[in-house]
N, CA and C atoms of all chains as a GROMACS GRO file, in nm:
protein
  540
    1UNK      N    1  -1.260   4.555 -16.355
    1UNK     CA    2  -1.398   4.563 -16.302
    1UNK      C    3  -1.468   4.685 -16.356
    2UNK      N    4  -1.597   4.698 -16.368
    2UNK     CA    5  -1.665   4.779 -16.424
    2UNK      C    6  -1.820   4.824 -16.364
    3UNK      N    7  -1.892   4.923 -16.315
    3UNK     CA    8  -1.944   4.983 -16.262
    3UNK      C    9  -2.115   4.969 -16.334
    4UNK      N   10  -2.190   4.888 -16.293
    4UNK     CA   11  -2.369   4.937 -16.407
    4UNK      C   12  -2.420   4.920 -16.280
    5UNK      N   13  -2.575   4.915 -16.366
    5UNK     CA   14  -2.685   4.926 -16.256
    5UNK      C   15  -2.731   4.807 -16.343
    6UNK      N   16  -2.856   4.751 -16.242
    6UNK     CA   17  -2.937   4.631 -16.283
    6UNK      C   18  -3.032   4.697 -16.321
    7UNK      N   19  -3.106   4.674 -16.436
    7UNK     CA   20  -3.215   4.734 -16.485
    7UNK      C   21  -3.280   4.620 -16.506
    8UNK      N   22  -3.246   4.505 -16.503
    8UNK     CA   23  -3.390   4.377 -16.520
    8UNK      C   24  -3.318   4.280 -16.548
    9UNK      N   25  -3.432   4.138 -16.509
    9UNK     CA   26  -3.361   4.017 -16.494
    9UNK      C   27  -3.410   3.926 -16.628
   10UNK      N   28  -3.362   3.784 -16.619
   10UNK     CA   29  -3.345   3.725 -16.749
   10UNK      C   30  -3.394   3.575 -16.725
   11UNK      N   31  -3.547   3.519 -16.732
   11UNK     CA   32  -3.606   3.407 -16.723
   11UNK      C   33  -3.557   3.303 -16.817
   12UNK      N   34  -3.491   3.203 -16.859
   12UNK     CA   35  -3.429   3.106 -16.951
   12UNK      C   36  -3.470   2.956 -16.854
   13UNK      N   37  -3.564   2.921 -16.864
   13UNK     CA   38  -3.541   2.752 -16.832
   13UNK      C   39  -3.470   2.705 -16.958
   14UNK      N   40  -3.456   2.698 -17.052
   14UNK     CA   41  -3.354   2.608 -17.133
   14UNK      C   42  -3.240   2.664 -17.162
   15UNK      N   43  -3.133   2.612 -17.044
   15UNK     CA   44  -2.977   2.638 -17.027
   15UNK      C   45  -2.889   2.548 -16.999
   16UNK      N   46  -2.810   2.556 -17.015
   16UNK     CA   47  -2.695   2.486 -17.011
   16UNK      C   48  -2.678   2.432 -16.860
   17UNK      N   49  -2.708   2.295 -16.813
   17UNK     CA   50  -2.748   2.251 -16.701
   17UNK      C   51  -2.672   2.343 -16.590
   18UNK      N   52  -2.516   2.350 -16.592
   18UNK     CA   53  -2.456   2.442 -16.496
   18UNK      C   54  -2.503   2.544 -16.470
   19UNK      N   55  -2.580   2.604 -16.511
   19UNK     CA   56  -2.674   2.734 -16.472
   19UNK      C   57  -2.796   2.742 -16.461
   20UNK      N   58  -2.817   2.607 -16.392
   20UNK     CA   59  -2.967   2.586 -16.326
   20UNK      C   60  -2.970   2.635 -16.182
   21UNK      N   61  -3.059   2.739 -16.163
   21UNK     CA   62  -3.057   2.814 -15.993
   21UNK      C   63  -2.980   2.938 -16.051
   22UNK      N   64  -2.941   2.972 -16.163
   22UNK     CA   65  -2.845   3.113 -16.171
   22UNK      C   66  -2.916   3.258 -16.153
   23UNK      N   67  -2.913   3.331 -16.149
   23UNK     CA   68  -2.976   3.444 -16.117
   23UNK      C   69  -2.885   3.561 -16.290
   24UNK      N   70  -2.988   3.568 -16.343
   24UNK     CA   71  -2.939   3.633 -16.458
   24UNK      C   72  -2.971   3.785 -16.464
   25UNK      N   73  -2.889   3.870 -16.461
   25UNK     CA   74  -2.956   4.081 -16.454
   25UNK      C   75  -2.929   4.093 -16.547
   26UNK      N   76  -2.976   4.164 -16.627
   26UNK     CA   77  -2.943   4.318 -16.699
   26UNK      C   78  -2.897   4.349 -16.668
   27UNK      N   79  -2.750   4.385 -16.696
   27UNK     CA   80  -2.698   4.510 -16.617
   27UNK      C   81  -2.668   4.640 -16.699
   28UNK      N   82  -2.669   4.793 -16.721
   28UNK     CA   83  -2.641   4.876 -16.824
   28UNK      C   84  -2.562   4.962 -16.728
   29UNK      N   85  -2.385   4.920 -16.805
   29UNK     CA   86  -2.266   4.979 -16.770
   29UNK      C   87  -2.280   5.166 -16.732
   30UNK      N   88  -2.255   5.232 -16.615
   30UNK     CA   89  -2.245   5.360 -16.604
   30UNK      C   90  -2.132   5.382 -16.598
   31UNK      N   91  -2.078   5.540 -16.593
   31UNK     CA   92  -1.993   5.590 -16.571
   31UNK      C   93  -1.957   5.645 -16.420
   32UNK      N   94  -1.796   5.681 -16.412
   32UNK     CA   95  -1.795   5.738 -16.288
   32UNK      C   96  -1.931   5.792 -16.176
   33UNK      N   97  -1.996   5.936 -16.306
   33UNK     CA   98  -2.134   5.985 -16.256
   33UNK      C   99  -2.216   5.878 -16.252
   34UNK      N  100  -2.226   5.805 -16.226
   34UNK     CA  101  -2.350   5.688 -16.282
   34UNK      C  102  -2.436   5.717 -16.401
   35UNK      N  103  -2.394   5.758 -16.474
   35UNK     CA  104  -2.465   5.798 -16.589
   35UNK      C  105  -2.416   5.671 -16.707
   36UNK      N  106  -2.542   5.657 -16.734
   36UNK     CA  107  -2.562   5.558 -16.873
   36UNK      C  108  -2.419   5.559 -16.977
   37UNK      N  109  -2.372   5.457 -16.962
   37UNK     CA  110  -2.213   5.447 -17.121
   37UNK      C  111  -2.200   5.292 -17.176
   38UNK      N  112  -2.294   5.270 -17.247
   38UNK     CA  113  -2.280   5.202 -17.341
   38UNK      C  114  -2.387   5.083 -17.336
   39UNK      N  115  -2.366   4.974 -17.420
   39UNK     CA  116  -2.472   4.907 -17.410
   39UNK      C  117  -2.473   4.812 -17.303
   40UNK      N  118  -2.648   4.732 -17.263
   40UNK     CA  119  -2.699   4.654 -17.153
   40UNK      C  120  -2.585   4.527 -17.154
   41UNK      N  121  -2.589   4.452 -17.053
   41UNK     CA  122  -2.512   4.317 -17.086
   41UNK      C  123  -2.607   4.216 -16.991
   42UNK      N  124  -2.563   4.100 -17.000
   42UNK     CA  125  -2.617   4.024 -16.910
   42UNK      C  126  -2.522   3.963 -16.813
   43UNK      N  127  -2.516   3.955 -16.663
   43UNK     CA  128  -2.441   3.880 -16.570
   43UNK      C  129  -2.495   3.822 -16.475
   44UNK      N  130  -2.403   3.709 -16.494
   44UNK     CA  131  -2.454   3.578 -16.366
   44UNK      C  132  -2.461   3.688 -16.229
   45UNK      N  133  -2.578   3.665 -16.083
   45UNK     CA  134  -2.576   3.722 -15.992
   45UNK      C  135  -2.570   3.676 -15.908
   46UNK      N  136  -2.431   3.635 -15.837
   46UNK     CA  137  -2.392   3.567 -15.687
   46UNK      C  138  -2.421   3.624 -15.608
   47UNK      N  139  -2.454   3.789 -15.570
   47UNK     CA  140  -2.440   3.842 -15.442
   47UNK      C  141  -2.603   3.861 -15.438
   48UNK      N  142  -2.643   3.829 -15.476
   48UNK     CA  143  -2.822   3.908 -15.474
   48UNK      C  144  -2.845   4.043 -15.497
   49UNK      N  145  -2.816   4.119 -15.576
   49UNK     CA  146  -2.879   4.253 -15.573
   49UNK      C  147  -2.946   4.306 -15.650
   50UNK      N  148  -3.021   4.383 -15.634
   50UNK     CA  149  -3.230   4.452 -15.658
   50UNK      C  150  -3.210   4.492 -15.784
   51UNK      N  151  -3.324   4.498 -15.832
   51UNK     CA  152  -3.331   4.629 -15.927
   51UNK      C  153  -3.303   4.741 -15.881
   52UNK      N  154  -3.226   4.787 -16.002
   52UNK     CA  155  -3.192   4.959 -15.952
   52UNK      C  156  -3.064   5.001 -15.892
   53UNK      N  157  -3.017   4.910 -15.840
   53UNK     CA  158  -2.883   4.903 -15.763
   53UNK      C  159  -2.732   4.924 -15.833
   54UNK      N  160  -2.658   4.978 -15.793
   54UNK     CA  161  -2.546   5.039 -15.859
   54UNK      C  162  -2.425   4.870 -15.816
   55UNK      N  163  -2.359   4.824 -15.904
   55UNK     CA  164  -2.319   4.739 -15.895
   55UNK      C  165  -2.200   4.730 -15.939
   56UNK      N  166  -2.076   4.647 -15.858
   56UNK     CA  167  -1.940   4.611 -15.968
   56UNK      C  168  -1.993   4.461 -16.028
   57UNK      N  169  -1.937   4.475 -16.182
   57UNK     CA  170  -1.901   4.307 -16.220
   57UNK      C  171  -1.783   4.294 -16.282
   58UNK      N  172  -1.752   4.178 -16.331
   58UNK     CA  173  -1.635   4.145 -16.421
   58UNK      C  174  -1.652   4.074 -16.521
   59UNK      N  175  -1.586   4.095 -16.603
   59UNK     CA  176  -1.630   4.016 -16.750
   59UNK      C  177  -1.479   3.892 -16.827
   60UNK      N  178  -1.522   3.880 -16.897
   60UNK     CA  179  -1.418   3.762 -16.941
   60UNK      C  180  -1.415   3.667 -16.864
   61UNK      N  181  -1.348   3.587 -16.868
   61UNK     CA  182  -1.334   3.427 -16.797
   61UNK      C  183  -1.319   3.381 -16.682
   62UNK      N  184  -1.284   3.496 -16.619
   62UNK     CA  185  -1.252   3.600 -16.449
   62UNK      C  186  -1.385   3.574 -16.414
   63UNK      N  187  -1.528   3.587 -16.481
   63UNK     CA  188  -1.673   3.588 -16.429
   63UNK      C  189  -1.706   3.478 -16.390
   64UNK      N  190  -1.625   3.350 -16.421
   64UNK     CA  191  -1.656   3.213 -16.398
   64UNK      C  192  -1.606   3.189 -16.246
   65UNK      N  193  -1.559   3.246 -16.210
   65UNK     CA  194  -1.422   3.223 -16.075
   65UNK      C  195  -1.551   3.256 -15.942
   66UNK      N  196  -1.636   3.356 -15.853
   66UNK     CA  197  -1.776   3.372 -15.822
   66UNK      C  198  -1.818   3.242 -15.805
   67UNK      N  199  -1.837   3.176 -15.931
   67UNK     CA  200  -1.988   3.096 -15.940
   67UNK      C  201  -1.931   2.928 -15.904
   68UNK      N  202  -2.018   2.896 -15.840
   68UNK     CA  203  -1.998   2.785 -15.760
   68UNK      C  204  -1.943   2.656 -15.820
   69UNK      N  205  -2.018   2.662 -15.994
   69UNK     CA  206  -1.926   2.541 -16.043
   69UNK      C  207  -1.776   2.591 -16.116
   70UNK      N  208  -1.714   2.450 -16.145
   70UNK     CA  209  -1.581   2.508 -16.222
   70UNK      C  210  -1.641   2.552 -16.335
   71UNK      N  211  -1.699   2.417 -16.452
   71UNK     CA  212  -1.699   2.467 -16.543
   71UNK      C  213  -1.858   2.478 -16.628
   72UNK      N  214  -1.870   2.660 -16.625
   72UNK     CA  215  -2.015   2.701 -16.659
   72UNK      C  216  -1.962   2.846 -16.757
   73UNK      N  217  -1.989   2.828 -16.889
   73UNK     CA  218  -2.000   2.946 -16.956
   73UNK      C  219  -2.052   3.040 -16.966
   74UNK      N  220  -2.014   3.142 -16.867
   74UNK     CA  221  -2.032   3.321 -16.830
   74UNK      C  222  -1.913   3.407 -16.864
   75UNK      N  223  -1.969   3.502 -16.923
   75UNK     CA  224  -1.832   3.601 -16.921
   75UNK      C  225  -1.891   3.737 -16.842
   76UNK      N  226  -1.982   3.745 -16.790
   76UNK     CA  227  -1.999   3.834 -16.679
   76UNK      C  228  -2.035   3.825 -16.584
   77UNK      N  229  -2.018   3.833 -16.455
   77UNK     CA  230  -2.082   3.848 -16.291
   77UNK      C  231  -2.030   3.947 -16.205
   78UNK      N  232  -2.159   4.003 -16.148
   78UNK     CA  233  -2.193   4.074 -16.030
   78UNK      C  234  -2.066   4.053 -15.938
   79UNK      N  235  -1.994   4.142 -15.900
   79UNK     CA  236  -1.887   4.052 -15.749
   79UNK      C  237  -1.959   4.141 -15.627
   80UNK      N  238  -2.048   4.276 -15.664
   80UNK     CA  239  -2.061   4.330 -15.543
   80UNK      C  240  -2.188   4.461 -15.584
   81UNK      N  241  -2.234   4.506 -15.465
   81UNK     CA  242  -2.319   4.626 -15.452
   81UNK      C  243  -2.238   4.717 -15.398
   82UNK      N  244  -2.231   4.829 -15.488
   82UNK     CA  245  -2.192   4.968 -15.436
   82UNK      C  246  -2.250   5.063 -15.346
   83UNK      N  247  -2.172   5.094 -15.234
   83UNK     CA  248  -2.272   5.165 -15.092
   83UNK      C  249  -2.285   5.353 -15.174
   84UNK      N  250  -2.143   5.365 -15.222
   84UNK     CA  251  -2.107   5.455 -15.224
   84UNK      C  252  -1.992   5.520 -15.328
   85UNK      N  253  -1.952   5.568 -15.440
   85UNK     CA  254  -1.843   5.610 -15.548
   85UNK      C  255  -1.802   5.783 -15.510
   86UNK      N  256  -1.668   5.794 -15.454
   86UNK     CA  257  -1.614   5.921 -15.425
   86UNK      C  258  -1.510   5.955 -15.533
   87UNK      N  259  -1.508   6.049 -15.617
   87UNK     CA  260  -1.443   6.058 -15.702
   87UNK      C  261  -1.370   6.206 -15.713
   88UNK      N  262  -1.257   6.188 -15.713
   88UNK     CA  263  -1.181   6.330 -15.748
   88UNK      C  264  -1.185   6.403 -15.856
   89UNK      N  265  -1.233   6.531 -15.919
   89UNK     CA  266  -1.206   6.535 -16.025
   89UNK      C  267  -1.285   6.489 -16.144
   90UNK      N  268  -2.286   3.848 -17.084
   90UNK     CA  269  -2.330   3.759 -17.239
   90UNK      C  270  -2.402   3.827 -17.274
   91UNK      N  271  -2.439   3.789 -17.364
   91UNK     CA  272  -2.519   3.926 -17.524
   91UNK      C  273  -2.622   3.824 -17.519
   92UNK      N  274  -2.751   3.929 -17.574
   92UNK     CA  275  -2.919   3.879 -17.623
   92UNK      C  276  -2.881   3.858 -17.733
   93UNK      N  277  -2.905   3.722 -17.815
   93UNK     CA  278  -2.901   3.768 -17.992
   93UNK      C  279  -3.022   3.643 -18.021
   94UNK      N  280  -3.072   3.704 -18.152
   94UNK     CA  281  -3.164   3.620 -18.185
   94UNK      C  282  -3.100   3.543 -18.310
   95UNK      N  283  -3.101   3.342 -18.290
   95UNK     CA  284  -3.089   3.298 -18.406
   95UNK      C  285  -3.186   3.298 -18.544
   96UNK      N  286  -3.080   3.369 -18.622
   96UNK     CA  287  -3.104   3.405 -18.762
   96UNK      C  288  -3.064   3.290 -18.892
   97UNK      N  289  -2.992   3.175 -18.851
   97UNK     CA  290  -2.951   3.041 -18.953
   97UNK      C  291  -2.840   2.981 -18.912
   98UNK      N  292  -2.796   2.893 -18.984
   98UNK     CA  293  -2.701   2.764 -18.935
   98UNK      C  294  -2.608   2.796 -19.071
   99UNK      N  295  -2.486   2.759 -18.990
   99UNK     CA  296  -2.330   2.732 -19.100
   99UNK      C  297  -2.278   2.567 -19.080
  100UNK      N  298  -2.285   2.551 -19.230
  100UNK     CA  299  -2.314   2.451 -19.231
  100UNK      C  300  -2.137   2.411 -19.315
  101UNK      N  301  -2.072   2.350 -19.262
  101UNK     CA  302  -1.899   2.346 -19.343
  101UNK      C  303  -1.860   2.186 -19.277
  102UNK      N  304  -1.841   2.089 -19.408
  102UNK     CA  305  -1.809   2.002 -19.353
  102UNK      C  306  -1.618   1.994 -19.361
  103UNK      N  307  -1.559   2.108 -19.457
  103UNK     CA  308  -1.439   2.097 -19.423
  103UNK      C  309  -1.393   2.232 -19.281
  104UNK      N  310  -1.353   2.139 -19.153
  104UNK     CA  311  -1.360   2.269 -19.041
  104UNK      C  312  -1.265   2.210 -18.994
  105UNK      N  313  -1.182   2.258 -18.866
  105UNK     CA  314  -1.122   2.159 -18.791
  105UNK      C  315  -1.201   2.061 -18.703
  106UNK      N  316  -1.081   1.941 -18.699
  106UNK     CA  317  -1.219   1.830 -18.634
  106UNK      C  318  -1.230   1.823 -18.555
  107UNK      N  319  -1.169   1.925 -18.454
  107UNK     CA  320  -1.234   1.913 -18.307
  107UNK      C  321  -1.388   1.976 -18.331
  108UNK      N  322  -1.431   2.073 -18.453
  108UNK     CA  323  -1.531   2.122 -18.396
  108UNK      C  324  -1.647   2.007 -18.512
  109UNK      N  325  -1.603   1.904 -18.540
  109UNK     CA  326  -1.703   1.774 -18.593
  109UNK      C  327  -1.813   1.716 -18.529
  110UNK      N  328  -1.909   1.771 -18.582
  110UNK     CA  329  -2.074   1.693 -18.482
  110UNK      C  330  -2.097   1.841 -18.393
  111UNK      N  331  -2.045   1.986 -18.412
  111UNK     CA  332  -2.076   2.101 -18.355
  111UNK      C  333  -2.224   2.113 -18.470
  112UNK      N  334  -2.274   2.183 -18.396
  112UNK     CA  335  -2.352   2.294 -18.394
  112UNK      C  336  -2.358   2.438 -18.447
  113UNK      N  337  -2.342   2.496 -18.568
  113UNK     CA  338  -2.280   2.645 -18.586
  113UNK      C  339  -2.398   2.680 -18.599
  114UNK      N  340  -2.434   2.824 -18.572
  114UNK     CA  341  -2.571   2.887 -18.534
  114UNK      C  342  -2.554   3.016 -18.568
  115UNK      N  343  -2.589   3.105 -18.672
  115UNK     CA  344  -2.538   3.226 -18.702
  115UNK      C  345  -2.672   3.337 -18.605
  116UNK      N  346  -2.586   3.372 -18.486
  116UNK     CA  347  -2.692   3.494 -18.428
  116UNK      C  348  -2.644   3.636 -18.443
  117UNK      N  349  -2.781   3.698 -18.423
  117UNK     CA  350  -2.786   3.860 -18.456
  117UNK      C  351  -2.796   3.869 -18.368
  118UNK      N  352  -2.738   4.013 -18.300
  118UNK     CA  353  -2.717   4.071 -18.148
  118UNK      C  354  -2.888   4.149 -18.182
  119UNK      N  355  -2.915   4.139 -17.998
  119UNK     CA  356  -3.067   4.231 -18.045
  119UNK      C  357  -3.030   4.349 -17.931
  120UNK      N  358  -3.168   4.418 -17.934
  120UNK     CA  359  -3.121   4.540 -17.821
  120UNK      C  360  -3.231   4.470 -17.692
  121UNK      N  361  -3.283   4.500 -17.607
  121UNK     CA  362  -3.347   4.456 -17.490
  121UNK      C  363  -3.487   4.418 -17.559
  122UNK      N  364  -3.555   4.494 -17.638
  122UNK     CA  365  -3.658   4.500 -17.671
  122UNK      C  366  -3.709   4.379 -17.834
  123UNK      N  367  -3.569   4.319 -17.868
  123UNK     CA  368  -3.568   4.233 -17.946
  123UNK      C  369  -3.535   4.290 -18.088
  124UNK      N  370  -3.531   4.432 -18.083
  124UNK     CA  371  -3.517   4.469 -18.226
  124UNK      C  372  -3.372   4.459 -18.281
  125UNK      N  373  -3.361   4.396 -18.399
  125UNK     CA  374  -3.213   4.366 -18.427
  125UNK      C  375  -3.095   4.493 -18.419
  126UNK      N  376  -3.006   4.438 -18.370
  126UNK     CA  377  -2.839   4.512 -18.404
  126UNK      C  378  -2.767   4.489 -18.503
  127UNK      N  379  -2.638   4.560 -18.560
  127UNK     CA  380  -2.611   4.554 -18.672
  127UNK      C  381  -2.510   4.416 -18.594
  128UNK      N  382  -2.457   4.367 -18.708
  128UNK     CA  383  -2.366   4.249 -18.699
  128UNK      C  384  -2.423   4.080 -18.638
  129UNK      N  385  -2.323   4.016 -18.649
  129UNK     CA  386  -2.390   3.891 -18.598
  129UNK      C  387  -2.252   3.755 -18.560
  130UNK      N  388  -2.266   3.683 -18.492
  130UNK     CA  389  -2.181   3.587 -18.455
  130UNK      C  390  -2.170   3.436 -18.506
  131UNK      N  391  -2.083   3.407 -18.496
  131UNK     CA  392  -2.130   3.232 -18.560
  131UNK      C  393  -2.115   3.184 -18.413
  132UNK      N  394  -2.195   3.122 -18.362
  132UNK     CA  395  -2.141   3.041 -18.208
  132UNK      C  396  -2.217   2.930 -18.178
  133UNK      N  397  -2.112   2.804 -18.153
  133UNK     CA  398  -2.128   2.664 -18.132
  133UNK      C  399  -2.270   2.699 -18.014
  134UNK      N  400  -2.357   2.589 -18.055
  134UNK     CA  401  -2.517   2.582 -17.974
  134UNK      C  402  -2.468   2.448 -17.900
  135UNK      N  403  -2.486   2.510 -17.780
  135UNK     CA  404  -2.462   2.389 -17.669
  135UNK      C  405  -2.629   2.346 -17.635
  136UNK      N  406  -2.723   2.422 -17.647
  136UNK     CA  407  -2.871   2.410 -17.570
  136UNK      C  408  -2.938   2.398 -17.686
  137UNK      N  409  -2.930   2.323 -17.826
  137UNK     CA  410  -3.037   2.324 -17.918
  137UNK      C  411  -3.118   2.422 -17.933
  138UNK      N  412  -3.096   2.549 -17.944
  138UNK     CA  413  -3.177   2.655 -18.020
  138UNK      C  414  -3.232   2.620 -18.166
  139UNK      N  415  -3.370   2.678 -18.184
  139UNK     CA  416  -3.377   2.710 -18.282
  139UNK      C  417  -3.395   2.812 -18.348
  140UNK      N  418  -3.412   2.814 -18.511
  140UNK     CA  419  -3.402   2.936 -18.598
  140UNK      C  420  -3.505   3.028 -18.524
  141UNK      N  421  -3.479   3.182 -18.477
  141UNK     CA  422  -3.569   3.259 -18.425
  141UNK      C  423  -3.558   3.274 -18.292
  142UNK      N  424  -3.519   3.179 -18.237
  142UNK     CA  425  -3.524   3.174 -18.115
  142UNK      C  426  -3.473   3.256 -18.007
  143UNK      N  427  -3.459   3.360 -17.936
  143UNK     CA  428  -3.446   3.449 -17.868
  143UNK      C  429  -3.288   3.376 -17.742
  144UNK      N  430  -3.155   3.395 -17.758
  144UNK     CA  431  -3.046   3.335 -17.672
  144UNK      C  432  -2.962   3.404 -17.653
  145UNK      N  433  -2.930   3.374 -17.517
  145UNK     CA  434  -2.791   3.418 -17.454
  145UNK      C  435  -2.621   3.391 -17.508
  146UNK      N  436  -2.525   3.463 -17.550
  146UNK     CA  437  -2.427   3.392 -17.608
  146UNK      C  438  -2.323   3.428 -17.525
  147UNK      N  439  -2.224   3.381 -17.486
  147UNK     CA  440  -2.127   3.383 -17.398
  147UNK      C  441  -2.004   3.356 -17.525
  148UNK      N  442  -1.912   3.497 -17.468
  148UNK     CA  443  -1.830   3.470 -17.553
  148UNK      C  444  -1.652   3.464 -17.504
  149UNK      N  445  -1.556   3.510 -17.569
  149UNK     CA  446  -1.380   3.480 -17.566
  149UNK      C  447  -1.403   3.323 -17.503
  150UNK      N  448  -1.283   3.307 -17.394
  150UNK     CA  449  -1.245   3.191 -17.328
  150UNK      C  450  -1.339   3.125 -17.297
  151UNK      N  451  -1.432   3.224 -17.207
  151UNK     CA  452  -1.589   3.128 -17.105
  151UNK      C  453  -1.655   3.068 -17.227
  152UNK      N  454  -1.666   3.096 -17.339
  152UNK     CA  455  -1.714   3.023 -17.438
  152UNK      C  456  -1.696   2.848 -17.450
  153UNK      N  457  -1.515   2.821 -17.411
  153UNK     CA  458  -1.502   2.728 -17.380
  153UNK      C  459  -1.538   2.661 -17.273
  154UNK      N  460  -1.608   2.667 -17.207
  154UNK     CA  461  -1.627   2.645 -17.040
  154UNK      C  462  -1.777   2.536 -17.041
  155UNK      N  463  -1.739   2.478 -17.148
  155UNK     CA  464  -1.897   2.397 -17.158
  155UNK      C  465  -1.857   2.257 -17.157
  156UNK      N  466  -1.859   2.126 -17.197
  156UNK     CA  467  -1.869   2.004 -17.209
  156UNK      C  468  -1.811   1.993 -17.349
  157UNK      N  469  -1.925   2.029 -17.419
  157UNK     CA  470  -1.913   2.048 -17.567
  157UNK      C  471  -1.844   2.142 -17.652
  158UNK      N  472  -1.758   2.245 -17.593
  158UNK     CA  473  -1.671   2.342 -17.654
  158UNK      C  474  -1.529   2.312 -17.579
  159UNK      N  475  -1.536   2.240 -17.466
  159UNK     CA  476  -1.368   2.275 -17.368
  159UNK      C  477  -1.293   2.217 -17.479
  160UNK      N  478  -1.180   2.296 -17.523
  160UNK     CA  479  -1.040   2.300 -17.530
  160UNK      C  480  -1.076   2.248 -17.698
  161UNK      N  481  -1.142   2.337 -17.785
  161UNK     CA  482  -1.220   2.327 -17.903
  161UNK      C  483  -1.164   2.525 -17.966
  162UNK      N  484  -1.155   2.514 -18.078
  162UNK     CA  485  -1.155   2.637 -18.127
  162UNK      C  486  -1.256   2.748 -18.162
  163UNK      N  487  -1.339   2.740 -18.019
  163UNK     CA  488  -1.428   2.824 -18.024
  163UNK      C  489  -1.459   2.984 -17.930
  164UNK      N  490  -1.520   3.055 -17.994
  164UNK     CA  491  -1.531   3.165 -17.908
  164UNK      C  492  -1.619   3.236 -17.858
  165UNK      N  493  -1.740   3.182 -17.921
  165UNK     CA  494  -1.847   3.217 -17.893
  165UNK      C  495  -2.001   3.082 -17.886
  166UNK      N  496  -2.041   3.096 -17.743
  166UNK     CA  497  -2.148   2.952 -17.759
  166UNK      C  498  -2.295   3.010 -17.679
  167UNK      N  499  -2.375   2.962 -17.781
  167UNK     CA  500  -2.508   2.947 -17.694
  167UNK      C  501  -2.555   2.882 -17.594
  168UNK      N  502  -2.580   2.926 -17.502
  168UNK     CA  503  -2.585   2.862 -17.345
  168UNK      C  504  -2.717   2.887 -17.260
  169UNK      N  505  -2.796   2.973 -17.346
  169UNK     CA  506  -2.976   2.967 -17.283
  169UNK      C  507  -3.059   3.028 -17.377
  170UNK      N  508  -3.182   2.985 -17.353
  170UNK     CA  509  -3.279   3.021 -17.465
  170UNK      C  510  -3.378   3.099 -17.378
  171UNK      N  511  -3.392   3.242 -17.385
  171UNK     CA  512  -3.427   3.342 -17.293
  171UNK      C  513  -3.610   3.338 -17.303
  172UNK      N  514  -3.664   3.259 -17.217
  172UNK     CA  515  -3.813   3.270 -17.216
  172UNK      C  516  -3.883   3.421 -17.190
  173UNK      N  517  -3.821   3.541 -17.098
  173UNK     CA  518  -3.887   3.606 -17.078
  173UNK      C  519  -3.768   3.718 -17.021
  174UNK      N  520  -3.806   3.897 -17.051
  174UNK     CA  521  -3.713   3.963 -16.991
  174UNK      C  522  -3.775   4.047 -16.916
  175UNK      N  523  -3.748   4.052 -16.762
  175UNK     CA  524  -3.845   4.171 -16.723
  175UNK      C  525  -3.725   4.320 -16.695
  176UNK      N  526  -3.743   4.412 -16.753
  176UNK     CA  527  -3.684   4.529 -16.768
  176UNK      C  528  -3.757   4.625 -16.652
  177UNK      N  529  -3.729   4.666 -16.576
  177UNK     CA  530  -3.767   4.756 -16.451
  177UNK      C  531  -3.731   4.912 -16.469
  178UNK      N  532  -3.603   4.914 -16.458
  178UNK     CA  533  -3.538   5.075 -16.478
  178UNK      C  534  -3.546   5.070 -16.626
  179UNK      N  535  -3.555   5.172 -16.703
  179UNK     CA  536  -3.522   5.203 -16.812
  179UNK      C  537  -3.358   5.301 -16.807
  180UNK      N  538  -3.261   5.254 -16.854
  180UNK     CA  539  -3.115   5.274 -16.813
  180UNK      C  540  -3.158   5.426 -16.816
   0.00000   0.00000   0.00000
């Protein structure tokens, strides 16, 4: 699992029927600090969350497992909103 | 999945034949703002894109996860044609 924020969403009416109703973010991966590391991606969004919001997702074939049908080609989704990251060190 | 914009078609009639009557679509990764990235993908078009056209590519396994790619030697497929991006935070 891996840690971004949503920075913006992704309008597509012509998709692959299984991802009709999908909710598509931006998401741009941070670090521990929440600080910016590496490039934007795009992930399917099951849980609903805002712009701006600090978020876990998962990527690879694992992203399909979330989303309501079996078979819909995503390799990233949202599993959750972060309240809070305490870090040692 | 990655933004890439289609840049041309691969066109090979000797391939394996599961991937016979595919679609090959050569896309360039872009950055948010559409301006190209270096490199580019070949990936089976499940949604009829065309040349230019601004799409989502889903890639490894979930690639297979379509109608038209399951249990096919593919790794990368086009799966939406992105009408519009609204960008809010700037990362």
């Amino acid at each position: 699992m891996h840690l971004g924020k949503v920075i913006g969403t992704i309008w597509a009416t012509r998709k692959y029927p299984a991802l009709e109703g999908a909710k598509l973010q931006i998401v741009q991966p941070v670090d521990k600090n929440l600080d910016d590391r590496g490039a934007p991606l795009v992930a399917v969004d099951t849980i609903g969350a805002g712009s701006g919001e600090i978020v876990m997702y998962i990527t690879s074939r694992e992203a399909t497992i979330p989303y309501r049908v079996e078979l819909v080609p995503i390799d990233a989704s949202i599993i959750g909103i972060v309240d809070r990251v305490d870090v040692q060190g | 999945m990655i933004l890439g914009r289609v840049i041309g078609t691969v066109w090979a009639t000797r391939k394996d034949e599961k991937l016979t009557g595919s679609t090959l679509q050569i896309v360039r990764p872009v950055e948010l703002d559409y301006s190209p990235k270096p490199g580019f993908v070949v990936a089976v078009d499940a949604v009829g894109a065309g040349v230019g056209e601004i799409v989502l590519v889903v890639q490894g396994s979930s690639a297979r996860q379509t109608v038209k790619t399951q249990n096919k030697p593919v790794d990368a497929t086009i799966m939406a044609i992105v009408d519009k991006l609204d960008i809010e935070e700037q990362g």
